[in-house]
N, C-alpha and C positions, 0 to 999 in steps of 0.2 A: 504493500500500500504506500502512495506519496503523502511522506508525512513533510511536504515543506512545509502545509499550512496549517502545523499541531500548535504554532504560536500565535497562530491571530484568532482577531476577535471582528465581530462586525463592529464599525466604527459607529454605529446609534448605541451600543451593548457598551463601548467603551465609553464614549459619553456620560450615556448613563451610569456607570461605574464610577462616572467623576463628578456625578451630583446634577446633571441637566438635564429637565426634561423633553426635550425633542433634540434635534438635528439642529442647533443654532447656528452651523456654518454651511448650512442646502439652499439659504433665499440671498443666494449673488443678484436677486432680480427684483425690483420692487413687488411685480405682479406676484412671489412666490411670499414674500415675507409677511406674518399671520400679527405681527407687534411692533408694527412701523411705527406709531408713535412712542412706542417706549423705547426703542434702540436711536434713533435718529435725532441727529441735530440739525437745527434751523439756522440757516441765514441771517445777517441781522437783519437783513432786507426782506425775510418773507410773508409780513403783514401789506409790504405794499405790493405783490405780485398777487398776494391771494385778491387783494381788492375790495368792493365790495358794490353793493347795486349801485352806488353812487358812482361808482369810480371804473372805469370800462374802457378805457383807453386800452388798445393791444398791448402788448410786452412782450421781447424777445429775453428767453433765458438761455445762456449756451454754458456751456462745459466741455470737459473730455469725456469721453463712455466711462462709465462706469463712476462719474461724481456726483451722482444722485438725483440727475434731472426728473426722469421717471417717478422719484421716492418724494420728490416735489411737487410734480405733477399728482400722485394718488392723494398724497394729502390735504390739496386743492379741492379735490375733489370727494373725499372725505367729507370738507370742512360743509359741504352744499349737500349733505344724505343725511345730517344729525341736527337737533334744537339747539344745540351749542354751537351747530360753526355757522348757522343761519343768525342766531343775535349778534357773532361776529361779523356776519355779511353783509345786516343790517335789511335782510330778508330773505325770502328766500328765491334760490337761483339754481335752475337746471343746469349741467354740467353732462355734455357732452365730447366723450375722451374719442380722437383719432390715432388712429397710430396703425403699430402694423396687425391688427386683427380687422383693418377696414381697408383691405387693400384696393376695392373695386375703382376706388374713385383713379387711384394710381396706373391700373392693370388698362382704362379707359380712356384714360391718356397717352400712355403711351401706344396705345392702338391706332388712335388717331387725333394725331398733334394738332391738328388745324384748328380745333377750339383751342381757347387757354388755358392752363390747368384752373385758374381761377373758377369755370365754369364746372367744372368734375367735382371741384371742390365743394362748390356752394349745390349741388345733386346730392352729394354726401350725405352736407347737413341737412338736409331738408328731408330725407330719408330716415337720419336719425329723427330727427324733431319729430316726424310724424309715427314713428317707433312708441318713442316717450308717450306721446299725446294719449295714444290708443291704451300704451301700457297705464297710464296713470290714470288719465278720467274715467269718472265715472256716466258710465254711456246714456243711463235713462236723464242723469242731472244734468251732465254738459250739454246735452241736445236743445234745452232751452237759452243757451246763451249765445247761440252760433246764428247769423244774421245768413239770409239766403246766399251772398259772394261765397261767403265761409264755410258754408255743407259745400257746395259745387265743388269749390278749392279741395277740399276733403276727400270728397270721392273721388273729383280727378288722380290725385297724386296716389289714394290709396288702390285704386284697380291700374295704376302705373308699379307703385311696389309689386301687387299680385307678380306682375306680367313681366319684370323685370328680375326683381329677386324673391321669388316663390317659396325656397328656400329658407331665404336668411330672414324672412318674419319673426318668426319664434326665434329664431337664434338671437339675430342681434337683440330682440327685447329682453333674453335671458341675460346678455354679455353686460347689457346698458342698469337693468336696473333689480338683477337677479336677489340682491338684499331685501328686496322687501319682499319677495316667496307668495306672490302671485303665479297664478296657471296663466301662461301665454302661450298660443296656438290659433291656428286658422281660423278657427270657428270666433273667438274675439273678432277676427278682420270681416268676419262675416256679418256679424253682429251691428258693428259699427257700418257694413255700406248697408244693412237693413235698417239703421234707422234715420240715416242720413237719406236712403233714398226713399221712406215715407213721408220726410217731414217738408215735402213738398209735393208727394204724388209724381205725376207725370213730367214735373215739370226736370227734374234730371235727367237726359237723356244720353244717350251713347255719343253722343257729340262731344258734349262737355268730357266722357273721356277721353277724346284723343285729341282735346286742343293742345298746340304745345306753346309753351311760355317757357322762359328764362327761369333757372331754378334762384338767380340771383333778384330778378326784379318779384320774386313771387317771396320770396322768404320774410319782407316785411308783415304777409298775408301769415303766413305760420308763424310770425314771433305774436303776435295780436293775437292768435287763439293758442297758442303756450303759456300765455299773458291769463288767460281766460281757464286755464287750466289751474290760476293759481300760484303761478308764478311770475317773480318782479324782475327778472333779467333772466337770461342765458350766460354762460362759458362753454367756449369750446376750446379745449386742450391738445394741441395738435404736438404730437411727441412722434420718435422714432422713425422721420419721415427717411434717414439713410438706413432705414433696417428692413424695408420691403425686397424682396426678391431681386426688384427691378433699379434699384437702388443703392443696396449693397457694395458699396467698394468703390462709388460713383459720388462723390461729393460735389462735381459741378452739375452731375444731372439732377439730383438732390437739390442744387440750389435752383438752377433752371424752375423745376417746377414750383419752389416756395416764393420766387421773386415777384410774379402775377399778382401771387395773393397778397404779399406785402405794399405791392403796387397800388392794389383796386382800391380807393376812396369812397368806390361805390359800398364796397362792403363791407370796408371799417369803420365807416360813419353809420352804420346801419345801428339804429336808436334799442338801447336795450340788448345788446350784442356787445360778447365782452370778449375776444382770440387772445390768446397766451401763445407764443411757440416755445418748444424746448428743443433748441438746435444743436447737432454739437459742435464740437470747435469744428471741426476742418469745413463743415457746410455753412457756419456763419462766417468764417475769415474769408469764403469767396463768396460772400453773396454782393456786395459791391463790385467789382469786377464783371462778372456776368451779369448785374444789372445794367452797367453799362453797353456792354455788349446784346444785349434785347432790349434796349432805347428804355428801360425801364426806369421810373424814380420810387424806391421806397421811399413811403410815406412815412417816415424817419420825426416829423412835425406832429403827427397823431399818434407818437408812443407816449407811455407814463414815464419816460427818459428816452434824451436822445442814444445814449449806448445800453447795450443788452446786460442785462444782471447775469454775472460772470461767478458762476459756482466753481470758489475757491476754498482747499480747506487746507487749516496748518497740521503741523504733525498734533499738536496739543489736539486740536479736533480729533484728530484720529484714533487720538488715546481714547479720548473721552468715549465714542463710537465703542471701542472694546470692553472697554468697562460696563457700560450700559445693558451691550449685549450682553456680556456675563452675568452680571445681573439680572437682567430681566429674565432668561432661561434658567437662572436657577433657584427659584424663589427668593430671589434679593440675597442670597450667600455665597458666592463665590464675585469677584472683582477682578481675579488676576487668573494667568494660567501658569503664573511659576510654582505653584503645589503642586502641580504635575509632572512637574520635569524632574530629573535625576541630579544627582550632587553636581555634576560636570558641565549644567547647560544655567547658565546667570544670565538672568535680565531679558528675559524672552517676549515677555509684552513689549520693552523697546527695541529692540529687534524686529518684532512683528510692524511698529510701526513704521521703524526705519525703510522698510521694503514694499512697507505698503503702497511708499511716497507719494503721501497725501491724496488717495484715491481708496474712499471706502468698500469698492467693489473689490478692492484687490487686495481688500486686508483682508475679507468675508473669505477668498480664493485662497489665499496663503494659509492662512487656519486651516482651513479644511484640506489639504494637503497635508501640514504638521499632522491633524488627526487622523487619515486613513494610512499616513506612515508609519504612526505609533500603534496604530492598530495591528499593522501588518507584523510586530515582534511583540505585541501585550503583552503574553504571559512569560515573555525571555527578560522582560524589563522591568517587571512587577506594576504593568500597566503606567510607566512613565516616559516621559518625554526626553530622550538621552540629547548630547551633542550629536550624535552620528546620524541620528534622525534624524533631528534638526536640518544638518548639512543635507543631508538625501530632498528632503522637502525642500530648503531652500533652493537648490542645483535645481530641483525639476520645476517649480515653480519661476524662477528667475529665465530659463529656458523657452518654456513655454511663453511666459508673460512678453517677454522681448519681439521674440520671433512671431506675436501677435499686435503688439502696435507697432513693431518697426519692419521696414521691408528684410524680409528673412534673408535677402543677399545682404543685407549691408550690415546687420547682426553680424554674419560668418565671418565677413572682410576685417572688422574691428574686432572680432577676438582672434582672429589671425595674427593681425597686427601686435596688438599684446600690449597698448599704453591707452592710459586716459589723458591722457594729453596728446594733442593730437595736431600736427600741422599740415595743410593741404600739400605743400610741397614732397615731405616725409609718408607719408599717407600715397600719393599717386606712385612715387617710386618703388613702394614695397607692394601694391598691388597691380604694378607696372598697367597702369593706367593714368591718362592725361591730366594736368591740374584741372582743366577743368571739367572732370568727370569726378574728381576726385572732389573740388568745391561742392558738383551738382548733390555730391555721397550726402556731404556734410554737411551741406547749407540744408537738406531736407531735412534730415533729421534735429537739426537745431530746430525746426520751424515745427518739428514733432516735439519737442519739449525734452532730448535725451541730452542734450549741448548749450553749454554759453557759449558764444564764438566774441570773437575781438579781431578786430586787423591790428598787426603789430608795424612796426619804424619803417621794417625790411620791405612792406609790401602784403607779406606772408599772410594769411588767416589763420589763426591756432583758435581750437575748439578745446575746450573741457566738461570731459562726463559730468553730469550731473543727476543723473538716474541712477541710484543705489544699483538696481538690477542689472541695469549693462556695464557696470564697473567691477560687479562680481564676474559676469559671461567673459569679460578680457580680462581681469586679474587669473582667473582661474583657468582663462584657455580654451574654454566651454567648445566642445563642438558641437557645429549647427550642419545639419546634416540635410 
């Protein structure tokens, strides 16, 4: 029999063993994490992004992946599904989230470019909105507040969902407002074109479904009965727009299609209508640029600031982040994880934050490595966390983490190289490649945030690591394979 794996343990058994109740390093993802407000820290800025009915100017938020745009975004929207974050709101306000479980508007676009994404965009919403409508009114009570334009409106757009996405009815009204544990299904949709299309008789006709309108010029029509539904404003949270299929790995086509909609005046002045973006870095640093280049102007004069709130966090933040979590997963008793570690491994929370380098996603990643590594010899180490672990987790972690935000040839070349210090001159020669292929290496990655660069007397450009992670992969020689 293979007894390699007489020493391990499953890493939830280990855990447990160390006093926590669930998997506290499995939610790398906003969407996954069960106790976001109690592990997370706030912005000093994030009472003016939440907003409130009064205050509905758009906002651009950007970061790097993984600095908690998303974990800002849910909490936004949190704050609009509870009595507590509506007295903070100052009423109450629907809250619809885009991102990549609404791909269509994106998938329709890029089918066919000749509308503007602006257009697919404002189709979205109004699909969402009339989602909401259906999921939340109540059918026999709202039918007396709707004026004849408003039933038409209604059953237009709703035998257009039918006919369009047949499918995603019930879905998306599960995705959108599945908390409050209502039954949603067809027979609702039924429901509502039976009473919409009594409360006129004959006078609804198969016409009125197929007139086509502007999803943008009609949307004032659906904020007025969202309005009616009971609610004093909208948000719509547009998040993860470089994480679509079509998207992925593409930050100017990314910007391409958010540039329209930052454009349209038509649709940011829309009364009662409140857009948030959460961009991240590499699609906001070119969204200027390619505006230009599609004769575009963001309306840059209709934000709640002219620059985008820039989710930074220090290492002390990041500490705090660990703690918390410890905390909150173990009924408020454990803070630290150095009780876990062996006589030989000192200082391991600052360590953990040193690597994390100021990105809470990649502390979440880094733990959870330490613990399926220490899993992997539990009972050889009396369930602790040794140096040798340690180094194994950090090596595969530091590895991985590099060769996923930097381009994986240019990882290999620099721990070829073998210095963090680095000059474009000495750099081209030892990878016998031209200075200026050797600048293009290094000026990318400084603009990825792994380099300070300086020009020095000589002419030269010299760069210095500044990413814990990639000064481990060349101290140590790491091959990238």
């Amino acid at each position: 029999m293979n007894n390699n794996h007489a020493n391990a343990m499953p890493p939830a058994d280990l855990l447990s063993k160390w006093g926590f109740e669930v998997d506290l390093f499995n939610a790398d993802e906003a969407r996954k994490e069960t106790r976001l407000d109690s592990v997370m820290e706030y912005p000093e800025w994030f009472l003016e992004v939440l907003g409130n009915t009064k205050s509905l100017n758009f906002i651009i938020i950007t970061g790097p992946r993984g600095a908690g745009k998303s974990s800002i975004r849910r909490s936004i929207s949190d704050h609009c599904s509870t009595r507590v974050g509506n007295d903070i709101l100052g009423g109450s306000i629907l809250c619809i989230n885009i991102d990549h479980d609404s791909p269509r508007w994106v998938e329709n676009f890029s089918a066919n470019s000749k509308k503007p994404s602006v257009s697919y965009f404002c189709e979205e919403i109004v699909d969402q909105l009339l989602v909401a409508i259906i999921t939340y009114a109540d059918i026999e009570n709202f039918k007396d507040k709707l004026d004849k334009k408003e039933a038409f409106f209604l059953e237009r757009y709703i035998y257009k969902l039918q006919s369009t996405r047949p499918d995603d009815v019930s879905v998306i009204a599960d995705r959108l407002l599945s908390k409050y544990k209502k039954i949603r299904n067809s027979a609702m949709v039924q429901d509502w074109l039976g009473i919409i299309t009594s409360l006129f008789g004959n006078q609804v006709s198969l016409e009125n479904r197929t007139v086509e309108t502007s999803a943008i010029e009609d949307l004032p029509i659906m904020i007025q009965i969202v309005k009616k539904c009971g609610f004093d404003a909208i948000y719509i949270l547009v998040d993860e727009i470089d994480e679509y299929d079509l998207t992925t790995g593409k930050p100017d086509y990314a910007a391409e299609m958010i540039v329209p909609i930052l454009s349209s005046i038509n649709l940011l002045e829309k009364e009662s209508l409140g857009l948030k973006f959460f961009l991240s870095a590499p699609v906001y640093q070119r969204l200027d640029s390619v505006s230009k280049n599609m004769h575009m102007e963001i309306r840059y004069d209709r934000t709640l600031q002219p620059d985008a709130y820039v989710l930074e966090w220090s290492d002390e933040s990041i500490a705090t982040m660990l703690k918390k979590r410890l905390m909150s997963y173990s009924v408020f008793q454990i803070n630290s994880l150095q009780s876990f570690c062996a006589s030989d491994l000192k200082n391991i929370d600052q360590l953990i934050v040193k690597y994390a380098y100021r990105n809470p996603r990649h502390m979440i990643q880094f733990c959870d490595r330490i613990v399926r590594y220490t899993a992997r010899e539990a009972y050889a180490n009396d369930f602790c966390i040794t140096k040798s672990i340690f180094e194994k987790a950090l090596l595969d972690f530091c590895r991985w983490i590099c060769t996923n935000i930097y381009p994986k040839e240019y990882v290999a070349a620099l721990s070829e190289y073998g210095k963090n210090d680095v000059d474009d001159e000495n750099f081209a020669e030892a990878n016998e490649i031209t200075i200026e292929k050797s600048r293009e290496i290094l000026d990318e990655m400084t603009r990825l945030g792994a380099f300070k660069a300086k020009t020095i007397l000589s002419g030269k450009r010299n760069y210095k690591v500044c990413d814990p992670r990639l000064n481990f992969i060349i101290e140590k020689h790491v091959e990238i394979d």
